[in-house]
Structure formats: structure tokens, C-alpha cells
N, C-alpha and C positions, 0 to 999 in steps of 0.2 A: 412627612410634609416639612418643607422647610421655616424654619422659626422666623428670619426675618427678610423673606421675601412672599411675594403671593403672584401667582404667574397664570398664567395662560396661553397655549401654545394650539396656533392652529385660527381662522378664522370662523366663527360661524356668526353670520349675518341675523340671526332671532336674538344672538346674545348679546349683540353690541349696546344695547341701551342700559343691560344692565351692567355690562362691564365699564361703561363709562361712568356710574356711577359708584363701583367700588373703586373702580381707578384715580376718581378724581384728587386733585394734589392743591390745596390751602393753605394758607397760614393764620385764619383767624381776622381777616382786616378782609381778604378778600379768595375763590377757589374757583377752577376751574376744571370742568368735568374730561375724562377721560378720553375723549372721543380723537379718533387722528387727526390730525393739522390740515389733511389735505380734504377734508370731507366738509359738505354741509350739512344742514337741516332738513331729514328727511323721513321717512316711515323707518329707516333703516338707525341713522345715527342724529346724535342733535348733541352737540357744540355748545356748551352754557358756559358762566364766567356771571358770578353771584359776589357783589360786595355786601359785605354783614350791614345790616340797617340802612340801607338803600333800596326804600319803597316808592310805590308811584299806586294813583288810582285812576280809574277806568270804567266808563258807563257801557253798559252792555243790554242789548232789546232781548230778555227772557221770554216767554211764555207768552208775551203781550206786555211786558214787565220792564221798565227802565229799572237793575240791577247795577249799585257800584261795588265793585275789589277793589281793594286792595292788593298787589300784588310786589314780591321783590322780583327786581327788576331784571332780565336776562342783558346784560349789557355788551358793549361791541365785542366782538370777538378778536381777539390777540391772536390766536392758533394760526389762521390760514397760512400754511406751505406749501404749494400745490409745486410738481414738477413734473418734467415729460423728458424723455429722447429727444433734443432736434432734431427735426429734418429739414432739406433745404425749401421745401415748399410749406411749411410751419405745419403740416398737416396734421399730427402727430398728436392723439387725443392726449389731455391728461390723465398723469396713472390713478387706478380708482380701485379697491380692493373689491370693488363688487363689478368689475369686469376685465382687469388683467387677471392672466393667471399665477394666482400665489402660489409659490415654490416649495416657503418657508415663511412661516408668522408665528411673533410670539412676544409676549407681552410680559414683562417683569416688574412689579413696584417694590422696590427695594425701602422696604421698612425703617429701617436702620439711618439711610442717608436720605429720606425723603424727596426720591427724586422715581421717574418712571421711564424705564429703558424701550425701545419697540424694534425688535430686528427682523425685516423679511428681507426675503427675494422675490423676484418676480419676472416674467417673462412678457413684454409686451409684443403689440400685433405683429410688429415685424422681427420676431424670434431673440431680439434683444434680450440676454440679462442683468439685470444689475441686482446687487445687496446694496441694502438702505438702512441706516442705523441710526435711529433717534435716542437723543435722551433730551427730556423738560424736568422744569422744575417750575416752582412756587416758592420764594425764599421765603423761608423762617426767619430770618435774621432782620431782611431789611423788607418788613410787608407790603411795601409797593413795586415791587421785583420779581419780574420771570422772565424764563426764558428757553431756547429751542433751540438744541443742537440738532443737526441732520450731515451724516458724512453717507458721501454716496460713491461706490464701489463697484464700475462695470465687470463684467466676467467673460473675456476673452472678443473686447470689443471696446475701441476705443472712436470718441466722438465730443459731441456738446451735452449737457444739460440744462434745459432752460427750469429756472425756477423763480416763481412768483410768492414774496412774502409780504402780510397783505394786514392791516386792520381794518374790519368789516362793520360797518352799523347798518346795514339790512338785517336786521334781526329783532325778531319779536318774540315774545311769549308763547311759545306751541308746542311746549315739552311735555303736555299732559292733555291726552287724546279728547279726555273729556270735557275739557276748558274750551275748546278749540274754535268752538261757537260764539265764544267771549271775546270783548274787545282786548287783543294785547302787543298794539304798540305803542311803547314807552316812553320810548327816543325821539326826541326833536329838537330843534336849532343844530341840524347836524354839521359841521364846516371840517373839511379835511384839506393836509398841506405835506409840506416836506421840506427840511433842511438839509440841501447836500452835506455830504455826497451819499449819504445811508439812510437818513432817517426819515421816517415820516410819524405821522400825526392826526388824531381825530379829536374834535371836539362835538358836547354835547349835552343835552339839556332833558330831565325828565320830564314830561310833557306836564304835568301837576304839580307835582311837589316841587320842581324847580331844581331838583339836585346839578348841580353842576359837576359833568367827568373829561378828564384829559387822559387822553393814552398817547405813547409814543414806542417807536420803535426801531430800533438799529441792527439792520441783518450786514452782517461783513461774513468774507470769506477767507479759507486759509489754506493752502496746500496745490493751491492754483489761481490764477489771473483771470479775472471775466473777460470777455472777448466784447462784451456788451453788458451796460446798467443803464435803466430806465428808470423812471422814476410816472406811475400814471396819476393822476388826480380826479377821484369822480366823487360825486357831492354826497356820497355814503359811504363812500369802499375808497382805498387810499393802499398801494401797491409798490413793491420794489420787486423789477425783472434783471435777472443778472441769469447770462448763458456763460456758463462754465464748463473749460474744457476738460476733459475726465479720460484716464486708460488706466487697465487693470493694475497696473505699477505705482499711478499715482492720485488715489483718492481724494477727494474735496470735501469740505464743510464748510457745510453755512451755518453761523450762529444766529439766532436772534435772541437781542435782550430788549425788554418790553420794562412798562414802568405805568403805575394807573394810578392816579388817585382822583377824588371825589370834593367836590367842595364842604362835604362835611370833615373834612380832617383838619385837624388844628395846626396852627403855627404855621398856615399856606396864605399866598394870597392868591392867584389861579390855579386850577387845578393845570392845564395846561401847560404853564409854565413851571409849576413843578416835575410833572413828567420830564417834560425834558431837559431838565436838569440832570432829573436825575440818570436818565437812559446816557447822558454826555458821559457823568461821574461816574457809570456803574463797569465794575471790572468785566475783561471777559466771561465767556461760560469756565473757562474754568476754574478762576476763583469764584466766583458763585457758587460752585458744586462742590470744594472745597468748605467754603465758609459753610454751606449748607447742611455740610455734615456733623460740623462743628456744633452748628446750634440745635441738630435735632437730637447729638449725643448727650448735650445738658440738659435735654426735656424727658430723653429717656431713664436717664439719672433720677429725676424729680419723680417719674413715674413709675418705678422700676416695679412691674408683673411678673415672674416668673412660674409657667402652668408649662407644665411637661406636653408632650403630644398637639394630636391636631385638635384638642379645645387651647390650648397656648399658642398655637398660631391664630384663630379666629380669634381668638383675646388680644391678640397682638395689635390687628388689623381693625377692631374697635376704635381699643386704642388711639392709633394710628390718627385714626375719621374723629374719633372725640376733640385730640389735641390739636387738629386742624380748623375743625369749628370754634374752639374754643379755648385759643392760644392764649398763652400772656400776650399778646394784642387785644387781646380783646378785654381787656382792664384799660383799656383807652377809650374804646367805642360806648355808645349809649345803643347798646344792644341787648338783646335777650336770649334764650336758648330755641333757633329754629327748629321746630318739626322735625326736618326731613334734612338738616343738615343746611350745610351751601353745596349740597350738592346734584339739587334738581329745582323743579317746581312745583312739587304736589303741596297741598294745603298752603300753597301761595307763599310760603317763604314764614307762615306767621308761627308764632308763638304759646302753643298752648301750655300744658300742665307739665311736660315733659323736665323741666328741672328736676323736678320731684323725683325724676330716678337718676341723674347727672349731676347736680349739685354733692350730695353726699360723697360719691368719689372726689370731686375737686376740693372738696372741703379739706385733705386729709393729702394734697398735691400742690394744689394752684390758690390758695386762699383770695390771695387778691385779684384772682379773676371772680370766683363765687363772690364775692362783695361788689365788683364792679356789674355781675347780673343782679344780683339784688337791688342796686342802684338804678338800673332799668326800671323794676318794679315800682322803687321808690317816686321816681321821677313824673312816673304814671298815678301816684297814689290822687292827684287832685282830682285828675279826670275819673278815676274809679267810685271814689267821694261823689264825682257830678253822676256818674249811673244808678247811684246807691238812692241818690237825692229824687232821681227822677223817676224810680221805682215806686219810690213813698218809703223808702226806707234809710233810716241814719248807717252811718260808715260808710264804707268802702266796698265793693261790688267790683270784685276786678275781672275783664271779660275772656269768655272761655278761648278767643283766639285774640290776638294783641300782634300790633303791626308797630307803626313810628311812632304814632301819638297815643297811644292806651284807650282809643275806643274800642266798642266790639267790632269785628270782623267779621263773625261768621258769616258766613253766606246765608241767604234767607230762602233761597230753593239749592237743591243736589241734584243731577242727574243719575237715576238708576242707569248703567250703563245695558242690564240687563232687557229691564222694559221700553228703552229711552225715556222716560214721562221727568218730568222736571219735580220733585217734591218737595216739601215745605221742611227747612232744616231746623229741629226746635233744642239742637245741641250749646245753644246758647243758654240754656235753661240749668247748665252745668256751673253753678254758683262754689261748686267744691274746691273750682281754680283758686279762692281766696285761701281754703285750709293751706290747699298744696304751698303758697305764698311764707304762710304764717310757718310752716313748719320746717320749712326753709331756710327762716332767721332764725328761727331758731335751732335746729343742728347747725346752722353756720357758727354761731356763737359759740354753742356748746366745744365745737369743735379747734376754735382757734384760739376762746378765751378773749373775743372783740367785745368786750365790756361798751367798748367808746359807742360802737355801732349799735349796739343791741338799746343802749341808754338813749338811743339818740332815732336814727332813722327806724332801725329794727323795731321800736317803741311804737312809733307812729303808724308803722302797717300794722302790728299784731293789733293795737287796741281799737284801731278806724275796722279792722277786719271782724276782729270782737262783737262790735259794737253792731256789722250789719247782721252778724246771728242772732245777736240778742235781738233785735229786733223785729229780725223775718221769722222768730219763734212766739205763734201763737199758741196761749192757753185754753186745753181742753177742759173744762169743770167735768166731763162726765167718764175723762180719764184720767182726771189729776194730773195732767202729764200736759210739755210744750208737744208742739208739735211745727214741723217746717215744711209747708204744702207747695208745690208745684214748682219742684224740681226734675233735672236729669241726673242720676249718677254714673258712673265712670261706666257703666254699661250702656252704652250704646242705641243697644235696639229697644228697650223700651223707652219711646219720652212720651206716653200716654195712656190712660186708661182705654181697653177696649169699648169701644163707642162712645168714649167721652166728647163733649164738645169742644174742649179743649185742650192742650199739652200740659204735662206736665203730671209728676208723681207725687205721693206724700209719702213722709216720712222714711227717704230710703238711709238705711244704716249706716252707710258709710259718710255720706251727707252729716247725719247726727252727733254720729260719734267723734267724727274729724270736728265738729262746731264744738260739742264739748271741750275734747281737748283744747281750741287755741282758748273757748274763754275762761280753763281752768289756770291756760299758761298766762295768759292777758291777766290774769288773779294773783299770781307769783309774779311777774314782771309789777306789776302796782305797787306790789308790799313791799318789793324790793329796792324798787328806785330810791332815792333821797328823795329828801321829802322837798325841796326847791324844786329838780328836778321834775317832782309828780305835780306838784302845783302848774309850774310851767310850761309839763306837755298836757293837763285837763283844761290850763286855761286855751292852747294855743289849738287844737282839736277837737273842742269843745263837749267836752264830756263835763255833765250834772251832776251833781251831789249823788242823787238817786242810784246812776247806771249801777256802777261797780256791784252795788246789791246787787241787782238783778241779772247779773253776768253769773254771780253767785249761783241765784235759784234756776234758772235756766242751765246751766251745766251742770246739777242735780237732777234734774225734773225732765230734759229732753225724752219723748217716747220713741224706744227703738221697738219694731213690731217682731214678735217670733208667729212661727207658724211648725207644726210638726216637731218643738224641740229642737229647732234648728233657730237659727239669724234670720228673718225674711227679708229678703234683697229691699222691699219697698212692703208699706201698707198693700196687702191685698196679693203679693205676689202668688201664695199658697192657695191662691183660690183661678188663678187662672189654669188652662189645660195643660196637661204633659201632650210635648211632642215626638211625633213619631219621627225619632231619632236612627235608626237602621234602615226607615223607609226613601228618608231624605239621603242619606248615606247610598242607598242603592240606585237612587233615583240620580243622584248628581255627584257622586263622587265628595271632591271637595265641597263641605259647604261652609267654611268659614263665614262667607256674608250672605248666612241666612236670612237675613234683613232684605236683601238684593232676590233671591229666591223665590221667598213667600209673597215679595212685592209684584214683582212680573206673573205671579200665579191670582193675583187681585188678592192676595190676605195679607195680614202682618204679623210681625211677630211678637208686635202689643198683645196679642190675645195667650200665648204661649211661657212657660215656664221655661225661657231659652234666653241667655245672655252671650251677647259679642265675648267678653273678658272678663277679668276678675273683677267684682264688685265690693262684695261684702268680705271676699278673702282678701284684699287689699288694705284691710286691717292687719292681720298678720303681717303682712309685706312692711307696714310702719312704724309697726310699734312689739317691742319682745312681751310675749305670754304673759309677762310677772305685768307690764306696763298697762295691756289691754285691760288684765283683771284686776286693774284699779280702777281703769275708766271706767268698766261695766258693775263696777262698784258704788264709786263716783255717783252713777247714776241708776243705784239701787236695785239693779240686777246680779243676780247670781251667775259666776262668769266660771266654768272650771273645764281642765281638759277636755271631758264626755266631752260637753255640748260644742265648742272647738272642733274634735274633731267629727263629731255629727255634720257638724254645717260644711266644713272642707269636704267630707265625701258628699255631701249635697250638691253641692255646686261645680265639684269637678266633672259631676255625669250629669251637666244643664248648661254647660258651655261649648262657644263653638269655634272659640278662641277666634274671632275675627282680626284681634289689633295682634300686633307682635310683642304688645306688652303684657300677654295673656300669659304666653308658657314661661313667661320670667318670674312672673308672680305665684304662678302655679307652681314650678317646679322652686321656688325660693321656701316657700310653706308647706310646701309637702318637704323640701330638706330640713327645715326646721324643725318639721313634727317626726322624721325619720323614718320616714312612708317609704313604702315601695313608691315607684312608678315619678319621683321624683324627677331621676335621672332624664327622662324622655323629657321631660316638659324644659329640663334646663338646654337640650340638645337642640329642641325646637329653638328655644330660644338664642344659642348661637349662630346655628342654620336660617335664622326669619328670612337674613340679608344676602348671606354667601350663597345661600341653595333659592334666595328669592319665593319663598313658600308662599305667600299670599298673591305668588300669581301676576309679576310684570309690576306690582309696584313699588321693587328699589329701583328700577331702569328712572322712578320720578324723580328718585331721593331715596338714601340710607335715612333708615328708623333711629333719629339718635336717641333716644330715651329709652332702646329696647340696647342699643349699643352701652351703655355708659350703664346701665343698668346690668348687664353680662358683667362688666366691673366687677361692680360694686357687691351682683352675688360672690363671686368670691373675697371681697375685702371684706364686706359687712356680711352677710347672708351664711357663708361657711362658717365664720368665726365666732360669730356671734356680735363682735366688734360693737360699742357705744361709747359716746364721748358722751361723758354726765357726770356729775358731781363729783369736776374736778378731778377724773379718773378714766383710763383705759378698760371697757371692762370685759370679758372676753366669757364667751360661752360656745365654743366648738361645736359642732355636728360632723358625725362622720356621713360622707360621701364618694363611695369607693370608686369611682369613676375620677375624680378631684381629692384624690389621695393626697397630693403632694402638690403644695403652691409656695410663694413667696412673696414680698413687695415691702414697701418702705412706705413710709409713711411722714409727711412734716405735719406735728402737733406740738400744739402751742408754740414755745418759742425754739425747740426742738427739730432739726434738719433729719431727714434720713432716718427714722427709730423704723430698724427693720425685723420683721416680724417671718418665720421661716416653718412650716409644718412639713416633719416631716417622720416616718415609721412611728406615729402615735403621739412626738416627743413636739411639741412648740415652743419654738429660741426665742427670744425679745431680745434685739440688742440696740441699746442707746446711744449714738455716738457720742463721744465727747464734747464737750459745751458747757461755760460756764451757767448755764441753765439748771434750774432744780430738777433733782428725782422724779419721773415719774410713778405715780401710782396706779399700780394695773391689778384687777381685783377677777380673779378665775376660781371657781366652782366653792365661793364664799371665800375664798382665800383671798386676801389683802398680799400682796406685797412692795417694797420700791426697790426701782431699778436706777440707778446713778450714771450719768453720765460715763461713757466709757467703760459700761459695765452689762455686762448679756446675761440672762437668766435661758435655763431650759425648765418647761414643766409639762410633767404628763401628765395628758389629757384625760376625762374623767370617762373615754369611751373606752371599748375596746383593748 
């Protein structure tokens, strides 16, 4: 498989949706899905174009139910290039790859130069051929910049080509089958125009939020004289017709360069008339595609992975989709980590827990974009405070999906697509979003050594965060022990007792343990501030004489419940039924969303010993063995390998891996523990997106948190990798399938420290820099590495 390309040759019309979604081409500010330029929105393909933090809301009639979303917005579409054969009687349909006959199709995105190639042929009705050669891009360089080559090439037949290049705001929200019921259009005050002799222009307004966007665009040609240019104007859709005369000897191209911005970007005063400014100012396609490769060769530098085989191509192509979501642009934007990318619209564009496996890699690459998503967080922390307040509980309560302004999101009904029935969503009840927060600033810290940040903002979420577990931990006298009731943890299908009247669970472990840990770090963060400092963030966030105790006894005293010698996922788990797991397997094949299954059969999977994803093993995933078994100390249990690895084979034969963050976590912990069966669960977790395993939903959106977390297993997960006390510190596992990897790494004030395994031996080498030594500390071994200076040391396996 090729390392820095990803292709596809051949059309097959089931596949387009998701290939538009691997295909799609970003820079961080704004991305555009894969779909051909000459297509619209339909059962077959759907044309998206998603700017980062550019939301809108929308009331919609549910069930009998006035419902608002939040949604990110699918904005006008830039793509349209529609062309045809002339004839002299215009009869002559538009070419469409789902009714000319294709010859030749094939689809190339070039990794390397961030740009995506598309070459057929085709033969239409009246036995015409021509080859058609696309390349687009999305610039890295200048984030408000795209644009569309198309050179067209008859074959033994010389005439006109009429081609229409077009920006479209007929376009709503209807990329996710099961939304489709819901109100989703966005777009209003639409006004479209054109400035001779190329350009034209739309403007536009989001119907709520008010965002204001300008697009502009300027298609020219070169290698031929148009015979005829038009310019149409219609009160949505805004078009440049130009018939170009074309013979096998002498091919045509039309470029278009596009130009978008949004009234949220700084230093503008129209968006409008910054577009076309800048479509005036911006060079041909092919400086563009020059500069383009330019800057995606300095991000590959910052990024450098190196994984042999076809798992180093799918690592590639993460990658790829990670640095596009979450470019050094995006240390500009007041945005967050989307779900599913900018590259569809499932879970509505919003922001869950998903840093939690993509930060850690950026933290160790892109720092100052990880601090500018923290700074999202932060921005949000008042409104999170007003959830917390309105709960009945002091701090910060930050919500389990997060849009523009930091309220909750989530939806309040789901549609089973199985049963159709509308059911009541109580994934809001996932209050563990705030650990995920806390643990965030803190590996960011640890990781870059931002003292400034961690003293200052970092301070502010960890102890507001603190402060809502101390609080939602109530004491049991008749177990000695807190407890935290009527919660969802990171699994999914349970958020209820079987018959309970109402949602929610007690004491699930991971819940627990994660509240421990920030209020043990909230306990280290106090003692360590300066003492002005600590006065001035208890006076300003209003923390009492009292708390700090009691952050104390609480992350002593939390109760985490066992059952069987094992972890129990929640109070009471060991007491609900085992499922017949071969029977449902025989019955339905896949059942990853056994939730969806047992629901369309009238039961649930509340009743069953059955989870979506990792739960309780999502412990491992966070924290190293030596780490845990201080927490589970910390809080007066007896924590050692046995029971570790009891609970892992527990819960590996009780999962159904519904999310794609399942076989990452799985196959991360089972390499850690140097389990069989490892291997498979990391494979799944390459395959989620590329092989599409959960069944039609990357076609919404790439899983970025299962992407960037592919990462991060091999930076952190293989290696052992921790930034902590002022130290590198490294704990190998072998993995024979991921025998051999590579990458760099920027730590502390340190560029490029590249780190290389390979036949048993691991290199560290430091570049040059007046910077101090690092200290990297391997299988109790201390040693420092100086600038300009590489160590090799063998590994303590094998």
C-alpha cells in the first residue's frame, strides 16, 4: 500500500458517502467533504463544506415535542462544476457518473501535498469521449483559500464544452438519514452578485446565531478562448457559463479559486468583502498547489510518524484528518475538538469527551493549538459553573455535548433507526466530561511545562471541577464510604436501573476514580501555588476555608463497588443477567448496537451484563499500573496485577464494542498487559473508518477521537511514554505486529527530540538547542540526554 497516497479506482455508488468522507480536504478554520464538484445532494452523494465553530439552532416538532439543536452549520457550497458536450440544440444532459458511462475513475488524495486528484473518462449519449482531470485543494497556508482545477481532454473528437462554475446556498442540513425529520435550514438573508468579468459572490446569514459568511469565486481558463461567458444571478445559486472550445491536441482548464470567511474571524470588517479581496489577491492554482505543499511539508515535520506497512498508511491518513481538524489555525478559533471531524454532520458538529484521546498527541506536536482547545473549555467554564449551580451543586458541571456557548446539547429524544420510536436520551447524565477536562490540563502542562497556564486558567477548571465532585459525593454512614449517584459512565447502554423510575446509575468506577484523581491533583495544584496566587484564585472562585478538607476526605473515602473479585462497572452491575451472546451473534450478525437490537425486540440492555465500550478498562487506558495502584490506594483498596487482570478478561467477553473507541482502549490495555488478542482489537481500531465497521457511519463523519487516539497508541500506548516529574519516561511493550515505529516529538522548549524502535534497541535523539538536557528515566534507569546528543538503549523485553 502506498505510504503517502490513499486511492480508490473505480466508481461504486454505495461507497460514495463514505469516500467523501475520508476524502475530505481542511485546513483547521474550515473543510470540505469529498464529494465531485459536479454532483448534488442526494441518497447517493452529499457535498458538505463545515467552518470550525460555526453553529446555528433550530426548533423541530418531535414526537408531539417542540425539540431545539444545535447544529454546525452545512454552508454554501463552493464545489459546483457541472459540464456537458455542446450541442447546437443545448440538448445535451449534464455529465453525471451515475448515468454516463465511466471508462476510467479513480480517486487519489495525496498525503504528502494535501491536495486530491480525480481522473476519468467517460463516454456520453452520443458516443463522445472525453478524459477529465481534477485536482482541489483546501490551503494550509492561507485558511480562507480553495480551489478547482478541471482540464478537459476529448478523444478523437473535437467541439465545445459548456461548463457552469457555480456557488450554491440551496443547501441544508441532510447528511444524516436520521436527522432528516428535523428542522435544518440554516441559511438566510441570502443575496448573490458578480463582478466582471469572473467573479461572483454569495452572501449570507445564519438564521439564529447571526453568523455572517461571504464566499467568492473566480473561475478563468487557459489553453483556449471561450466562445461565450455568462454570468447568471439567482437569489440562492450564483453561476459562471463559459463554452470552451476543446480537440484532442489541445486540452482546456478551468481553475477555480474560492475564498470564505465568516464574521467570526478577526481583523475583518465584511466578511464579504474580505472574500473578495482576497479571490482578487490570491495566485493561480498553481501557486497554490505549490505553496500548499510547502506548508503541509512543515506540518509533516512537526508530526513526523513513521509505521512500516499498511498500519503506517492508515496512521498516515489519521493523521492527515487529525491536522486538518485541528491545524495551527485553529489556535486562532474559539473552538473545541468536533466528534466526527469537519467532516460530516453526525452528532451535529458538537463536542464531546473526544479530546481526551487527541489532545495527548498534540500536546507532544502542536502545543499551542492544545492550549488554544483548552481555552474553548475555559471560556465555557462560567456557563458550566451556571449548570453546576443549577443542579444544586457548587463548581463546574461541564456538558456531555458542547456547541458555541457551553450549554448542554444533547438531545433529549434519539431515534432507534431500528424500531423508529423516538426515545428519551439520558447521555447527559455523563458528568465524567469534567474529569476528561481536568485531565487534559493537566497532561497539557505536564507536557510543555506551561506553568503560566496551569497557575492561571488550568487552576480555575481543575478546582471549579473539583469542587462539583466534592460536592455530588454524598456520605454513606452504613458504608463509611462517599458515594456519587445518578450518573452515565463512558458505557453507553446502561443509563438506568432495570425498572427504575428513573435514569441514572451509582457509583460507576470510572466516574469515581477519575473524581478522585482530579481532587487529589486539585490537592497538589493548591499546595503548590504561591501563596498570593492561592489566596487570589479562592478569593476569585469562591472556594471556603472548609473545602480543601474535604476534597481531601472524599478522595480518600470515595466507594468503588467490586463484585466477583473483579472492578463492577457500576453499584449492582454483578447482579443484573448475563447475555446470550452467541445467540444474538447468530441472530444478527453484527451487534455492536445492541442497545438498538434489544430495543426494537421491546427490552433493553439496562437489564444485561452488556456494555457499548470500554468502561471500567478506560482506567488503564489513563493512567500506568504503578499510577492506578496509588489511586486504588489513595482510596483504601488493595489494587495488584491479579485483580487488573481479572477485571480486563471480565469485560472483554461483556462488550459489544458499539463506539470506535472501544477496540482502542481494548487493544491499548491488553498491549500494555501483553495479552494475546491485543493485536485484533488495535486493527479494529485502525479499520473503524477506512473499512467503515460500524456500518455507514463514517459516510457522517470520521471518528476523530478513535483517529488521533490510533496516534497516540503508538506514541504513548507502545512506549509506555509519560511526561511527569520533569521527565521523559518510558516503559516499552512489545507488539509484534508494531515492531518497528518512529516519530519526534516537541517537549518542553525542545524541537524535534526523535525517539526510533527498532530490532529490540530504542534511539532518543535530541536535537541541538541551547536548551537543557533532558531527563528520560527507562526500566528505573535515570539517564540525561543533551542537546545534539542520541542515546540507544535496550529494551527490557525480548
Amino acid at each position: 500500500m502506498p505510504q503517502w497516497t490513499w486511492e480508490y479506482t473505480g466508481y461504486v455508488p454505495t461507497e460514495e458517502r463514505l469516500r467523501e468522507s475520508l476524502l475530505t480536504l481542511g485546513n483547521g478554520y474550515f473543510a470540505t467533504r469529498g464529494a465531485a464538484p459536479e454532483t448534488v445532494a442526494d441518497d447517493v452523494h452529499y457535498p458538505g463544506t463545515y467552518a470550525a465553530g460555526c453553529y446555528n439552532r433550530l426548533v423541530s416538532q418531535v414526537s408531539g415535542r417542540h425539540i431545539e439543536n444545535e447544529d454546525m452549520v452545512n454552508l454554501p457550497n463552493w464545489l459546483p462544476l457541472r459540464f456537458r458536450v455542446r450541442t447546437e440544440d443545448g440538448s445535451a444532459a449534464w455529465f453525471s457518473p451515475d448515468t454516463d458511462e465511466l471508462l476510467d475513475h479513480r480517486l487519489v488524495l495525496d498525503l504528502r501535498g494535501g491536495n486530491l486528484t480525480r481522473r476519468l473518462r467517460y463516454e456520453d449519449a452520443e458516443g463522445r469521449r472525453m478524459r477529465v482531470d481534477q485536482c482541489r485543494l483546501v490551503h494550509m497556508g492561507d485558511p480562507h483559500l480553495a480551489a478547482l482545477r478541471t482540464e478537459f481532454t476529448p478523444e478523437g473528437w473535437s467541439g465545445e464544452v459548456e461548463v457552469e462554475s457555480a456557488l450554491d446556498g440551496e443547501v441544508t442540513n441532510a447528511g444524516v438519514h436520521r436527522y432528516r425529520d428535523l428542522a435544518g435550514s440554516h441559511l438566510a438573508r441570502m443575496h448573490t452578485g458578480a463582478v466582471e468579468p469572473d467573479t461572483v459572490w454569495l452572501r449570507c446569514h445564519t438564521s439564529g446565531s447571526g453568523i455572517g459568511i461571504g464566499m467568492a469565486s473566480r473561475t478563468t481558463v487557459t489553453g483556449a478562448t471561450p466562445v461565450a461567458s455568462r454570468l447568471h444571478i439567482a437569489p440562492r445559486r450564483v453561476a459562471h457559463t463559459l463554452h470552451i472550445p476543446v480537440s484532442p491536441g489541445a486540452p482546456a482548464t478551468v481553475d477555480k479559486v474560492v475564498a470564505l470567511h465568516t464574521s467570526h474571524d478577526p481583523a475583518i470588517g465584511d466578511p464579504l468583502d474580505a472574500a473578495l479581496g482576497d479571490v482578487a489577491a490570491a495566485p493561480g492554482f498553481a501557486g497554490l498547489l505549490e505553496s500548499q505543499r510547502a506548508v503541509w511539508e512543515q506540518l509533516w515535520r512537526r508530526a513526523e510518524l513513521d509505521v512500516p506497512g499498511e498500519a503506517g498508511a492508515i496512521l498516515r491518513l489519521h493523521l492527515f484528518h487529525v491536522l486538518q481538524t485541528l491545524s495551527p489555525h485553529t489556535a486562532d478559533l474559539d473552538v473545541g475538538v468536533p466528534a466526527r471531524g469537519l467532516h460530516g454532520e453526525s452528532y451535529r458538529g458538537h463536542v464531546f469527551w473526544d479530546e481526551l484521546f487527541v489532545l495527548p498527541f498534540l500536546n507532544l506536536h502542536f502545543p499551542g493549538v492544545s492550549r488554544a482547545l483548552l481555552d474553548y473549555r475555559h471560556r465555557r467554564l462560567p456557563q458550566a459553573c451556571k449548570m453546576a449551580a443549577e443542579s444544586g451543586r457548587a463548581g463546574a458541571m461541564y456538558p456531555w455535548q458542547s456547541g458555541s456557548d457551553g450549554r448542554e446539547e444533547t438531545q433529549i429524544l434519539h431515534l432507534n433507526p431500528r424500531s423508529g420510536r423516538w426515545l428519551p436520551d439520558h447521555s447527559r447524565l455523563q458528568h465524567h466530561v469534567g474529569s476528561a477536562v481536568a485531565y487534559n490540563v493537566w497532561q497539557y502542562c505536564e507536557a510543555t511545562g506551561d506553568t503560566g497556564f496551569l497557575q492561571t486558567k488550568g487552576a480555575e477548571m481543575m478546582l471549579q471541577i473539583a469542587r462539583f465532585w466534592a460536592d455530588s459525593a454524598a456520605f454513606d454512614p452504613g458504608l463509611g464510604r462517599y458515594r456519587i449517584r445518578g450518573v452515565v459512565g463512558p458505557d453507553e447502554y446502561h443509563d438506568a436501573y432495570p425498572d427504575a423510575a428513573g435514569p441514572g446509575l451509582d457509583d460507576n468506577a470510572y466516574t469515581n476514580v477519575t473524581a478522585a484523581w482530579v481532587l487529589g491533583r486539585a490537592l497538589d495544584l493548591v499546595r503548590d501555588l504561591p501563596e498570593p496566587r492561592r489566596r487570589e484564585l479562592f478569593e476569585h472562585i469562591g472556594v471556603t476555608d472548609g473545602e480543601p478538607e474535604r476534597w481531601e476526605d472524599v478522595s480518600r473515602r470515595l466507594h468503588v463497588p467490586f463484585h466477583r473479585d473483579v472492578i463492577s462497572q457500576f453499584e449492582g452491575f454483578g447482579d443484573l443477567e448475563e447475555l446470550d451472546w452467541e445467540g444474538y451473534r447468530e441472530r444478527y450478525g453484527d451487534i455492536r448496537r445492541l442497545d438498538r437490537i434489544l430495543e426494537a425486540e421491546n427490552d433493553t440492555v439496562n437489564r444485561y451484563q452488556a456494555s457499548k465500550q470500554a468502561d471500567v478498562l478506560m482506567l488503564g487506558y489513563l493512567f500506568s499500573p504503578a499510577e492506578l495502584a496509588g489511586l486504588f490506594r489513595r482510596l483504601g483498596y488493595e489494587f495488584g496485577s491479579e485483580l487488573w487482570h481479572r477485571t480486563v478478561d471480565y469485560y472483554v467477553h461483556r462488550t459489544s464494542h458499539g463506539s470506535t473507541l472501544s477496540g482502542l482502549v481494548h487493544g491499548w490495555v491488553l498491549a500494555r498487559e501483553r495479552r494475546a488478542g491485543a493485536w485484533s482489537f488495535v486493527r479494529e481500531a485502525l479499520e473503524g473508518d477506512v473499512a467503515d465497521l460500524q456500518g455507514g457511519t463514517t459516510g457522517e463523519g470520521i471518528h476523530l477521537g478513535a483517529m488521533g487516539g490510533t496516534l497516540d497508541l503508538v506514541q504513548r500506548g507502545l512506549t509506555g511514554l509519560e511526561t511527569r516529574d520533569d521527565a521523559l519516561w518510558l516503559d516499552p511493550v512489545p507488539l509484534p505486529e508494531l515492531s518497528e515505529y518512529g516519530f519526534s516529538l516537541r517537549y518542553r522548549g525542545h524541537w524535534g527530540v526523535d525517539l526510533r524502535l527498532r530490532h529490540g534497541r530504542l534511539r532518543i535523539e535530541v536535537p541541538a538547542s541551547p536548551e537543557p538536557p533532558i531527563r528520560v528515566v527507562l526500566a528505573g534507569r535515570s539517564i540525561m540526554v543533551a542537546p545534539g546528543e542520541s542515546v540507544a538503549l535496550r529494551l527490557p523485553y525480548g
